[in-house]
N, C-alpha and C positions, 0 to 999 in steps of 0.2 A: 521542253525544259522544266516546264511546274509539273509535268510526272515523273522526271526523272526523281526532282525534288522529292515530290512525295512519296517516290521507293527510297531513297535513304532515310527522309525521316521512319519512314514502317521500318527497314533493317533495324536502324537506330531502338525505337522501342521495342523490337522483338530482341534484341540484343539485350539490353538491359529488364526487362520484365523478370519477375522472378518464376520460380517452378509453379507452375499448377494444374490440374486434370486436363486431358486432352478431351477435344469437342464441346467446352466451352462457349456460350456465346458473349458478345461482347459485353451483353448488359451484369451475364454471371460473374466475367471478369473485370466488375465494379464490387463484387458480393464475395470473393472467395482465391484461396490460393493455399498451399499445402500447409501454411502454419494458419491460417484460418479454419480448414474443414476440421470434423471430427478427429480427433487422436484415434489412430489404428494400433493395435494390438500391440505389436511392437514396438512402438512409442510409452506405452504407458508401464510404465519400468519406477515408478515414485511408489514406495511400500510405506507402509505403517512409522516402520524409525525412521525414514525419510522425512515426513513430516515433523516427527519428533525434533528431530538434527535442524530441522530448517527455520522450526520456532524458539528452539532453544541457542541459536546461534542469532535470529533475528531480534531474540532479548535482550542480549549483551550490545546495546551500543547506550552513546554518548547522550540520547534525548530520553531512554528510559533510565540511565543512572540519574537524572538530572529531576524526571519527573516529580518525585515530590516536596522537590524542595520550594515550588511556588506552593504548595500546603501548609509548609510548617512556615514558613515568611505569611502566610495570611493567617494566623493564629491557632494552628493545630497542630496537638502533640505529634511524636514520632510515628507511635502507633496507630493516630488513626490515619494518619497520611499512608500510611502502609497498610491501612483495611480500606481504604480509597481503591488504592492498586488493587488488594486483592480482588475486589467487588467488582471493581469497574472493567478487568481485565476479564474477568470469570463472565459478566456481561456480554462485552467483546466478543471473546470465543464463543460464546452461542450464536450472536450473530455471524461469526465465520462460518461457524458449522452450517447454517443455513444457507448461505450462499455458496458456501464449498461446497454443499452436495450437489446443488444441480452440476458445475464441470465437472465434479467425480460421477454422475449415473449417465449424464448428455456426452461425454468429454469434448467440451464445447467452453468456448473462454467468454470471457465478459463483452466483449463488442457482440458476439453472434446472439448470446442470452438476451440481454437487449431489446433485438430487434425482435421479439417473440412479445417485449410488452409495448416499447415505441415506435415499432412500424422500421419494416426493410430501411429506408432509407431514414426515419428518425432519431432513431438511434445513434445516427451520427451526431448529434448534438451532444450526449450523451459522454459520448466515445472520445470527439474533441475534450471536450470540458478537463476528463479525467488527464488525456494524454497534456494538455500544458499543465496542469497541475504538476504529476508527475517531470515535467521537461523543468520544472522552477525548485523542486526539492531537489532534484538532482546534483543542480549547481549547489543549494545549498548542502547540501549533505557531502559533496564534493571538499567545497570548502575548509568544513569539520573538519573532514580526513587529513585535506593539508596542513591541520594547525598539528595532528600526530605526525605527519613527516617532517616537521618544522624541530618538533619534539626530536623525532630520532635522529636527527643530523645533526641538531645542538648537543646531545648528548654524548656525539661524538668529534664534534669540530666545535669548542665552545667560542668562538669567535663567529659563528655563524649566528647571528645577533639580531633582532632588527631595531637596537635601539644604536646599532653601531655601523650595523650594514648601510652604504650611501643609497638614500631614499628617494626613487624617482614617482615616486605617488604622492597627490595631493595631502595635506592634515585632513581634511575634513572627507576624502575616499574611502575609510574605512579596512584600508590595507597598508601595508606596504611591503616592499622590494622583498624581502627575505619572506615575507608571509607568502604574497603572491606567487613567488617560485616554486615554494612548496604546497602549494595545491594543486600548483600545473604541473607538478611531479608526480601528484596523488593520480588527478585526473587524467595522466597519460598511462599512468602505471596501471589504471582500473581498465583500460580499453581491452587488452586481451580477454578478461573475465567473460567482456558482452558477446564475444566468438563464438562460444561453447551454445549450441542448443539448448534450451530447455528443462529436457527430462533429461542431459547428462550434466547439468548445472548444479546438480544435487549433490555432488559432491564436493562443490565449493562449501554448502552451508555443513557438511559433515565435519571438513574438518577445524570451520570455524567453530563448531559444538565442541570440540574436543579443547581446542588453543585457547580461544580467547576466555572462557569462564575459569578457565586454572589461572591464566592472566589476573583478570579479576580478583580470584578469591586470596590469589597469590598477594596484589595490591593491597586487599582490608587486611592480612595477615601483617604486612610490612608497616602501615598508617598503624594499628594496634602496638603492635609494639614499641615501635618510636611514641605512639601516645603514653604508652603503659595503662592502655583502657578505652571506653569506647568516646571519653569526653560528653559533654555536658547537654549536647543537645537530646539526647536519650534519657536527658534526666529530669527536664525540662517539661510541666503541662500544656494544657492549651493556651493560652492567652486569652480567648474570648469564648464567650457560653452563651446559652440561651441561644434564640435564634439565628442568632448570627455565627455563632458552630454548629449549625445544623445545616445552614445555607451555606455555610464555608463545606463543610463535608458534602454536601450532594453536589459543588461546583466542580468537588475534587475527583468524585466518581466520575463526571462528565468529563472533566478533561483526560483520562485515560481514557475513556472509549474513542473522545476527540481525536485523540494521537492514534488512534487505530483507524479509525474512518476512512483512507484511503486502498488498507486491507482488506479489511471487509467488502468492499466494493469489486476489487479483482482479484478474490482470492480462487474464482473459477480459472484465472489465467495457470494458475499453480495444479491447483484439486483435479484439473481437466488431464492431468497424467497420470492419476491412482489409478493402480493395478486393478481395486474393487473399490467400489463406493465408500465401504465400512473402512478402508487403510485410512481415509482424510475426517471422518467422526470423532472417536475416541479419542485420536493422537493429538488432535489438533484443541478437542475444546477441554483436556484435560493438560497439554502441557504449554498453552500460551499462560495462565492465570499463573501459572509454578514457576515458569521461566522471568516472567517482568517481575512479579514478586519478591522473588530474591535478588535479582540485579537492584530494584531498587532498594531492599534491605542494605546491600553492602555500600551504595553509596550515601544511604545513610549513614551507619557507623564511619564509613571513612571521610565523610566530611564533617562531620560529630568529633572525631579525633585530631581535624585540622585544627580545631578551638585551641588543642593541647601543645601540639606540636609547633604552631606560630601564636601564643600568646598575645593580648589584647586585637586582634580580629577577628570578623565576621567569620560563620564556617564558609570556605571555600566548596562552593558543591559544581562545579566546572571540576572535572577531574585531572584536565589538560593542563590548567591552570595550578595545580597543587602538583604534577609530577615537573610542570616547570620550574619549582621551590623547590623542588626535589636536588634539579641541576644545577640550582645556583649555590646551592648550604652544603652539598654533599662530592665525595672523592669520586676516583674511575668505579670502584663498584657499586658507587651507588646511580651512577650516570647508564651503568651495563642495567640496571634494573629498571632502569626508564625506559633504555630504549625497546628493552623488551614488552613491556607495557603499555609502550607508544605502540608498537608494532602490531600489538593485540589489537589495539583501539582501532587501526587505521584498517586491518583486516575486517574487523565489524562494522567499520564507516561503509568498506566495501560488500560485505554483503547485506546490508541494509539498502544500499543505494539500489543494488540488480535486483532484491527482492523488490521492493518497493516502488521502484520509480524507473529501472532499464527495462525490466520485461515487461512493465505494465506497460510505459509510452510505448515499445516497440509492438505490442500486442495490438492495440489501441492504432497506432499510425499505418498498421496491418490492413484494419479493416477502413481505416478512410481514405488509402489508393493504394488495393490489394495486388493490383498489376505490377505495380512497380517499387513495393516495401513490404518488405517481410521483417521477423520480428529482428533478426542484426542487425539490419540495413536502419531500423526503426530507434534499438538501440543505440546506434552508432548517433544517428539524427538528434535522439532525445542529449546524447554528449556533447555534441557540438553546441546545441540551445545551452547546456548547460554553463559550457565552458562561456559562449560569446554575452549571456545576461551579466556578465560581472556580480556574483552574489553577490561577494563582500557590500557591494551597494545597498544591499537591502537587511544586513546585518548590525548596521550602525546604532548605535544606542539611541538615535531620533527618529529613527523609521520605526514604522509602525506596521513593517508587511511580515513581521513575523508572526504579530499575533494576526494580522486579515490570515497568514495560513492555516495558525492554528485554530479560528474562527469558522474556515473552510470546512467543516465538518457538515453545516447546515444543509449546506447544497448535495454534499455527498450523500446522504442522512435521506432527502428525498428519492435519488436515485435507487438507493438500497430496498425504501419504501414499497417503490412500485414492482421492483424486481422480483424480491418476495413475494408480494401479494397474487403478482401473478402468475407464477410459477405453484405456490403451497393453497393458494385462496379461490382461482380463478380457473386454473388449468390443472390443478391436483397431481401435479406431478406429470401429463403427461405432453409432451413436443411431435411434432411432426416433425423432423430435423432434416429432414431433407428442403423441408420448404421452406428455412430460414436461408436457403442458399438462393430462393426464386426471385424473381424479379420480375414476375410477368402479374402483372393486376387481378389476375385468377389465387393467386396464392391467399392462405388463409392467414398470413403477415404484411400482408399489403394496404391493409385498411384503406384508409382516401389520400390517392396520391403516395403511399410510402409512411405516411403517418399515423401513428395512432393519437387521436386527439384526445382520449383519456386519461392517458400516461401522461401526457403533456398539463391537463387541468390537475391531475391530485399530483406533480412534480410542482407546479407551484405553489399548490395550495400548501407543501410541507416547506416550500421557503417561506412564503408570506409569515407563517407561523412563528420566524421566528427571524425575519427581516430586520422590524424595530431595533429589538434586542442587539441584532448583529451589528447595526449602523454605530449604536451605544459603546459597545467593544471595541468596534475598530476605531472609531473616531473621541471616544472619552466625553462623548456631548451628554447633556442630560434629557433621559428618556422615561416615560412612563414604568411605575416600578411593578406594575403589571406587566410589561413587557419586557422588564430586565428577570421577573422569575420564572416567565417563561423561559429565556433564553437561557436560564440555568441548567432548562430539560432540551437542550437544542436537539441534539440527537436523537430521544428519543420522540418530541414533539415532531419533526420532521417524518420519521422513520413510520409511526405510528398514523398522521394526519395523512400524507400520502396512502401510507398503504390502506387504509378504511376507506377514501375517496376511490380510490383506484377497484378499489372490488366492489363499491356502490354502483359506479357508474358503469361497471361492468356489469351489474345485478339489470339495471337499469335498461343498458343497451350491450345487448350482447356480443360477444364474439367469438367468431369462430377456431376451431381446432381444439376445444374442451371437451374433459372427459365428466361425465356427471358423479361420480366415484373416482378413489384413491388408485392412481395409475401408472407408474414408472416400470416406461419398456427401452429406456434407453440404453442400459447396460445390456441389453440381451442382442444388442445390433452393431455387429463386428465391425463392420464398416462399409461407409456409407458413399455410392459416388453419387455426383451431381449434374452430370452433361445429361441434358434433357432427354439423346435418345434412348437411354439407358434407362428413362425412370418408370414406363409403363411395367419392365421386368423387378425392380425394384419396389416398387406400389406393390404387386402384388406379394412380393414376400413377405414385407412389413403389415400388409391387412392380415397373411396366414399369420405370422409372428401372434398379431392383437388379436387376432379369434384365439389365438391357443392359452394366452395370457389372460383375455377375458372367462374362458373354459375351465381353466383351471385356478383362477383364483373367485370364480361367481363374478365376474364383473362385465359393466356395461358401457359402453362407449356411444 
């Protein structure tokens, strides 16, 4: 009877397990499965405008029109809160292009990169950490969306209300009836999106590139006009000088890298489909700073214009919130202009959310039970968490978990840290990619027990850095003001502290799989399989490969 037992439960997981190479061993298929391995040839179909269309559609949503308006409320003019962006975003993209090249040369995504600096099974801290992250933006960024389908339904059923609709949620929930249905409309409507593979997902963000910025631009043209100008806040100085505009401006660059922090971290999930290394460079670290820049140029001026348009109030800089004023002051064509507008926004809710936070948890929940979650299945997973945390709860004006998310940069900030360092600092570009798949205590990513313990010491040492600081932020307690100007450079203090620890202690005590010179042979290796008894034939293509690589470019391994 208990081996009958135990042949159905094996049918049962061989049923359910997802695709992966055949002659696997059981420990591999802890390590790997076909949305884990290297991207093959034919997968990687993501060209140059691909990237273009994917940043420039990932510019256009509702936290980058929104971003500098905590600059100009902390006492800075229009323009420098929009040399903030510029700076801070042009920042950013450098560090994207850094971590985007290893998946564009390896094409290998962030949980596998990883385990090359914190050990085969380390990494999974790592991997975790990022996937709830992502599982918690989701819902929140879910929510967003619903407040634009709440839009488009009022604009066309103005009785669909919720100061009228009969309201089965508490006052103090942070929702109610007509809100919460329209986010479970968002959130239901977004589930086909996560279907789509990957590298043919690319065309969701194309032709957000094309929709939603004419949307946009379409919106500052309509607010202008009804203003008859760009209104007052564009006219308006700093409010405060000396050093306290200089600490308000270096807070502001931080916070746009802040709000990137999560990118930066899996943009190999993405880059790991370039056709050529060079398609995810240029495009990417030339059109993120141009793309949020102007998005936030225009919700400047059009909340600059709200001053005009509703007299004696604050500018409205929630965008959602002024095309709501839109629907209540205005006829059927001006409601047809909403909803169009709305419809824009809710398309960029959604491809923010799959950029950001569907492919990333599904990539991430990939590598920490490869057998039985691939990146849909992970997707779908990361929707559910989304849907059942109830954001709205954490959206309230007394909660304080929006800013611990936007705070969240620190921890990221270290991972990034040691990523870089030991890919550009330690290992000079060069992987052994096949043995990121091993699992056997011989591999040269296996350090002790699965861990690397120096990844692990300069991952702290780049929180510590900037702990204090972080407790101060989220909790509003008073902290040493040495700790609070650190915390100004969180990202960079993080990013920086990490990565100099992490190649000391590499200096220090070494490890293995490094090249002593500048070495990337990963694009030149078509594809790679991983059933061990395949690898002796293997091995030696890739030693002929790196003698021919070292031959002809004078190098030495």
């Amino acid at each position: 009877m208990e081996r009958l037992h135990s042949s159905k439960l094996t049918r049962l997981a061989n049923r359910v397990a997802v695709d992966h190479e055949d002659g696997l061993t059981t420990a591999q298929l802890m390590l790997t499965n076909n949305d884990l391995k290297p991207v093959e040839p034919e997968r990687r179909q993501w060209g140059p405008w691909n990237y273009v269309g994917f940043w420039i559609a990932d510019s256009f949503n509702i936290n980058t029109w929104m971003i500098s308006s905590s600059m100009i409320v902390g006492g800075l003019s229009w323009w420098q809160s929009w040399l903030c962006v510029w700076i801070g975003y042009a920042i950013a993209g450098g560090f994207i292009c850094m971590t985007g090249r290893i998946g564009a040369m390896y094409h290998i995504g962030f949980p596998v990169v990883n385990r090359s600096s914190f050990g085969i099974w380390g990494c999974l801290w790592p991997v975790f950490n990022r996937a709830a992250m992502a599982c918690i933006w989701y819902g929140v960024q879910s929510y967003i969306g619903g407040h634009c389908v709440y839009l488009m339904i009022r604009s066309i059923w103005l009785s669909w209300d919720r100061n009228t609709i009969p309201n089965s949620f508490s006052a103090d929930s942070g929702t109610t009836t007509a809100d919460y249905a329209s986010f479970f409309l968002f959130w239901l409507l977004s589930l086909p999106a996560i279907w789509f593979p990957v590298h043919k997902v690319r065309h969701l963000f194309t032709v957000k590139a094309f929709f939603v910025p004419c949307a946009g631009i379409a919106f500052l043209i309509w607010t202008l006009v009804r203003a008859g100008g760009p209104g007052p806040v564009v006219r308006q100085g700093a409010s405060i000088e000396g050093s306290d505009l200089a600490w308000e401006f270096i807070k502001g660059v931080m916070s746009s890298i802040a709000n990137f922090a999560t990118l930066i971290v899996n943009d190999p999930d993405f880059t790991r489909f370039a056709g050529k290394p060079r398609d995810a460079l240029w495009s990417q670290f030339f059109t993120i700073p141009i793309g949020f820049a102007v998005t936030s140029l225009i919700g400047i001026l059009v909340s600059s214009s709200s001053v005009i348009i509703y007299p004696g109030t604050e500018p409205i800089w929630d965008p959602l919130d002024l095309l709501e004023r839109f629907i209540d002051d205005g006829g059927s064509g001006q409601r047809f202009g909403v909803f169009v507008i709305a419809l824009a926004f809710a398309l960029a809710q959604l491809g923010t959310n799959i950029a950001a936070n569907s492919v990333s948890a599904g990539t991430d929940m990939t590598a920490l039970l490869p057998r039985f979650i691939n990146i849909r299945r992970g997707g779908y997973i990361c929707a559910a968490v989304g849907l059942a945390m109830c954001p709205y709860t954490l959206l309230t004006s007394s909660n304080q978990f929006t800013t611990y998310l936007s705070s969240y940069s620190v921890f990221l900030s270290s991972i990034a840290g040691v990523m870089c360092s030991d890919y550009y600092l330690v290992r000079k570009g060069y992987f052994e990619i096949r043995e990121l798949y091993d699992a056997r205590k011989t591999g040269p990513y296996f350090f002790t027990l699965g861990f690397n313990w120096r990844a692990y010491a300069a991952y702290i040492s780049g929180i510590l850095i900037n702990v204090v600081g972080f407790a101060g932020a989220v909790n509003g307690g008073n902290v040493p003001i040495g700790a609070t100007y650190i915390y100004n450079f969180n990202f960079f203090c993080g990013f920086i502290i990490s990565a100099l620890m992490y190649w000391g202690l590499c200096k220090l005590y070494p490890v293995p799989a490094c090249s002593d010179t500048w070495m990337e042979v990963g694009d030149q290796i078509d594809e790679v399989r991983l059933a061990y008894q395949s690898s002796q034939h293997e091995f030696d293509e890739e030693a002929e490969l790196g003698n021919k690589y070292d031959k002809d470019n004078n190098k030495t391994v």
